[in-house]
C-alpha positions as CSV (number, residue, x, y, z in Angstrom):
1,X,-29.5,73.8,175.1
2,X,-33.0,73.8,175.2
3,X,-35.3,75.7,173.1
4,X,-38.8,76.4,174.3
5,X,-41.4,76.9,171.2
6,X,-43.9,78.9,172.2
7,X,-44.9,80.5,168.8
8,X,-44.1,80.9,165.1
9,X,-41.1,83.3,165.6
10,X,-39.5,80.5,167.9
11,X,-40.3,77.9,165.2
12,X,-38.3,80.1,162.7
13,X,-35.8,80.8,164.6
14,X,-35.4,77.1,165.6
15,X,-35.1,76.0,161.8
16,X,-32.9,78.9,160.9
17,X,-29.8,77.3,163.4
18,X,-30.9,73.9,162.2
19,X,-30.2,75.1,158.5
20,X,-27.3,76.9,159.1
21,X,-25.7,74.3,161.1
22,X,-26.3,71.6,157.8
23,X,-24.6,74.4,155.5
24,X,-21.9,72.4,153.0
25,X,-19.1,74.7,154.1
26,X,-16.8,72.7,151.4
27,X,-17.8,72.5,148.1
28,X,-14.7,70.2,146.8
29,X,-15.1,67.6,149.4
30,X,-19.0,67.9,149.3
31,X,-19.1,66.8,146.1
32,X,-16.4,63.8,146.4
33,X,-18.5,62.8,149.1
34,X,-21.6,62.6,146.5
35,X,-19.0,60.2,144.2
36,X,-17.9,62.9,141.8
37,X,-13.9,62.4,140.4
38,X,-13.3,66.1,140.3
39,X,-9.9,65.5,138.7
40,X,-11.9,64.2,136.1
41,X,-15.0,66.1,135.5
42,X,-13.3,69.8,136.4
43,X,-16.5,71.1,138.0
44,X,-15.4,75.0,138.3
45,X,-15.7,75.7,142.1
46,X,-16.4,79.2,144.0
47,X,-15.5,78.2,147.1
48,X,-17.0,81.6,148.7
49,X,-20.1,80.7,147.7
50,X,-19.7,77.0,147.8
51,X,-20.8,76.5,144.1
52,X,-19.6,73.9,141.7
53,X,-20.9,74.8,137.9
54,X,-20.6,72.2,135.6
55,X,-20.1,72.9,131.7
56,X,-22.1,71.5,129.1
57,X,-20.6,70.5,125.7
58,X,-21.8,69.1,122.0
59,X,-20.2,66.5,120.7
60,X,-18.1,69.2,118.5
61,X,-16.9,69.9,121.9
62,X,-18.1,73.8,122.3
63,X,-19.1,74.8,125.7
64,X,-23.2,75.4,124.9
65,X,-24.3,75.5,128.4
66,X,-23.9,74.9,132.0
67,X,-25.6,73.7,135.3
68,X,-24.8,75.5,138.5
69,X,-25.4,73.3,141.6
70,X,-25.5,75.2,145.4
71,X,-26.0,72.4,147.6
72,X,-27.0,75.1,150.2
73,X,-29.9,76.2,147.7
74,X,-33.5,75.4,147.7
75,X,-34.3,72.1,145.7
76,X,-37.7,72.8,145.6
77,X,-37.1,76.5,144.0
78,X,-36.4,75.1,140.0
79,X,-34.2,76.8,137.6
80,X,-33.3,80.2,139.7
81,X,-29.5,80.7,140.1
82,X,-29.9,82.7,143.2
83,X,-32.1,80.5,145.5
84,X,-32.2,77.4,143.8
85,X,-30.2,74.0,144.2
86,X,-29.7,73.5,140.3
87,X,-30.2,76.3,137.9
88,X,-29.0,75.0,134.2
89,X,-28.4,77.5,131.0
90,X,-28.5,76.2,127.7
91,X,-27.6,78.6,125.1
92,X,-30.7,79.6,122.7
93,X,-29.2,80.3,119.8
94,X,-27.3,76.8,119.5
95,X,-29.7,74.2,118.8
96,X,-27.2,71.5,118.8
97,X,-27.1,68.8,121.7
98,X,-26.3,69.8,125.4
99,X,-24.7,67.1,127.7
100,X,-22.9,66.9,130.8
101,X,-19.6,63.9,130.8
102,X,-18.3,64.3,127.5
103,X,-15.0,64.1,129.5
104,X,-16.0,60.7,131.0
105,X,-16.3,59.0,127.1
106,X,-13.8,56.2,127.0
107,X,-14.3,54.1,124.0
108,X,-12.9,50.9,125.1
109,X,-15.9,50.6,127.4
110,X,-18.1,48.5,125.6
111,X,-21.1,50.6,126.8
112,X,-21.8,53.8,128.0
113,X,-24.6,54.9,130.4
114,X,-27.1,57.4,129.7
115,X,-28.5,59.6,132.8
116,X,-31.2,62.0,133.8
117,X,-28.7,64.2,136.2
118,X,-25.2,65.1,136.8
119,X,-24.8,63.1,140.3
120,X,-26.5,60.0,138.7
121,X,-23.9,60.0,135.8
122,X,-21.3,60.9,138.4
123,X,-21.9,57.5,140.6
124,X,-20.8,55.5,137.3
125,X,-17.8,57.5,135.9
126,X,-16.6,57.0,139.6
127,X,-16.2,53.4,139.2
128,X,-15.0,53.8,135.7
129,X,-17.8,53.4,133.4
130,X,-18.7,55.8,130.3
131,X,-21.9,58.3,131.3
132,X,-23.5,61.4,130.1
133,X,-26.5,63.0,131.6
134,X,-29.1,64.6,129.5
135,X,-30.0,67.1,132.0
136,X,-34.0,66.0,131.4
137,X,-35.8,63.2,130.9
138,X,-37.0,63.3,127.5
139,X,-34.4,65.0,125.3
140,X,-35.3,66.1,121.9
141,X,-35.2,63.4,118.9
142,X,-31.7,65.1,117.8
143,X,-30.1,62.9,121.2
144,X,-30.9,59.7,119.5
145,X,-29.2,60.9,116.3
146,X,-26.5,62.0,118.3
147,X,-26.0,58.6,120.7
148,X,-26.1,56.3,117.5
149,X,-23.2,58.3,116.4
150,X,-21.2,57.1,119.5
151,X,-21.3,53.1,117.9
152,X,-22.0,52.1,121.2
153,X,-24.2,50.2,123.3
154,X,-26.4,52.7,125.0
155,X,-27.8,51.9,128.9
156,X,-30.5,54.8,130.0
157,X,-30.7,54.7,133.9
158,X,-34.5,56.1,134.3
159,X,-35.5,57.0,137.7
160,X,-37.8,55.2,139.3
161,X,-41.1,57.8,138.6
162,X,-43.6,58.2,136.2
163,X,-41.3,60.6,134.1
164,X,-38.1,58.2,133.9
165,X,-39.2,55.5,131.5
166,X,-39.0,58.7,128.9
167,X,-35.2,57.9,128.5
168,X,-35.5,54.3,127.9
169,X,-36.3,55.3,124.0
170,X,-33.4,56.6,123.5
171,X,-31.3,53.3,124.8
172,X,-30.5,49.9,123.5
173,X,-31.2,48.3,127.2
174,X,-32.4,50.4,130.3
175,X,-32.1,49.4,134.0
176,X,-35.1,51.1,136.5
177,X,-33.4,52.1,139.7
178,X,-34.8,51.0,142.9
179,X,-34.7,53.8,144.6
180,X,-35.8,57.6,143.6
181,X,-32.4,58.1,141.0
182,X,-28.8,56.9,140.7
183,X,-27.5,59.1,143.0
184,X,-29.4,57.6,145.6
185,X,-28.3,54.7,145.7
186,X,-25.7,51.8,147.4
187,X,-22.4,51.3,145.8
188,X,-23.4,47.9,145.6
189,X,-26.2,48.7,143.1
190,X,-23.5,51.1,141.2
191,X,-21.1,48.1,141.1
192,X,-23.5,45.5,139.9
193,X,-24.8,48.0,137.1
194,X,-21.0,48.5,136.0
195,X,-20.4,44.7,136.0
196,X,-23.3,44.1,134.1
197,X,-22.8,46.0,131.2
198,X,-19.2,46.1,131.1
């Protein structure tokens, strides 16, 4: 086929079938694609819409929040659950401590990692490390209170940007990714990450 751009309209047109053909039509095996053990985490999937929302817990284990990710969204839209790639609720009235990968806590790991996102915590409970994300990069004091409580070692993965240093205070060691975030990249960097704090 060939497409002949003689104008704006064309130009639209030419990046509407481009988009439409790079539409994740399957949400489950999108996301173990990006690493995520689904039998593990329980992302809740609408598989209409292709959205996987993830619940976020204290450590009394109440639900307190969630993050809803549409792969098909716009990343560059933040925070709108309509248009957006990742739009994330945290309940207002509960001040407690919001985190995603409660689930993923197994206390004979002599560590557990500590992550900006979902996916970047994801890459590590995949190869059977311990990993919460914190949803941000500079959580409120409370986290700190709350990670000592875990008698743990605690790793921060900070992305590699001005911003990600920000979780290194809450973490006993801290590793700077070399590429943008975690979920980024190689296996082999995921694997020598595990190794070394295991």
């Amino acid at each position: 086929m060939v497409l002949f751009l003689d104008g704006h309209t064309h130009l639209c047109q030419l990046i509407g079938i481009l988009c439409r053909n790079l539409m994740i039509t399957n949400i489950r095996q999108h996301l173990v694609d990006r690493r995520i053990n689904v039998e593990l985490h329980r992302p809740i999937l609408d598989e209409s819409l292709q959205i996987a929302t993830f619940l976020l817990y204290n450590l009394s284990g109440q639900i307190v929040g969630y993050q809803q990710y549409n792969p098909n969204g716009n990343k560059n839209i933040f925070n709108n659950k309509l248009e957006g790639r990742y739009y994330t609720y945290r309940d207002k009235n509960n001040s407690t401590v919001a985190v995603w990968g409660i689930e993923s806590l197994d206390f004979s790991n002599n560590s557990i990692f500590l992550t900006e996102g979902v996916f970047d915590a994801c890459r590590l409970t995949y190869v059977g490390c311990s990993a919460i994300a914190t949803l941000c990069n500079s959580p409120p004091k409370d986290y700190g209170n709350w990670l000592q409580l875990l008698n743990r070692p605690i790793i921060a993965i900070c992305d590699n940007d001005s911003a990600g240093l920000k979780l290194a205070s809450f973490a006993d060691y801290y590793e700077i990714v070399p590429t943008k975030d975690l979920g980024d990249s190689t296996d082999d960097y995921v694997h020598f990450l595990a190794t070394k704090y295991s």
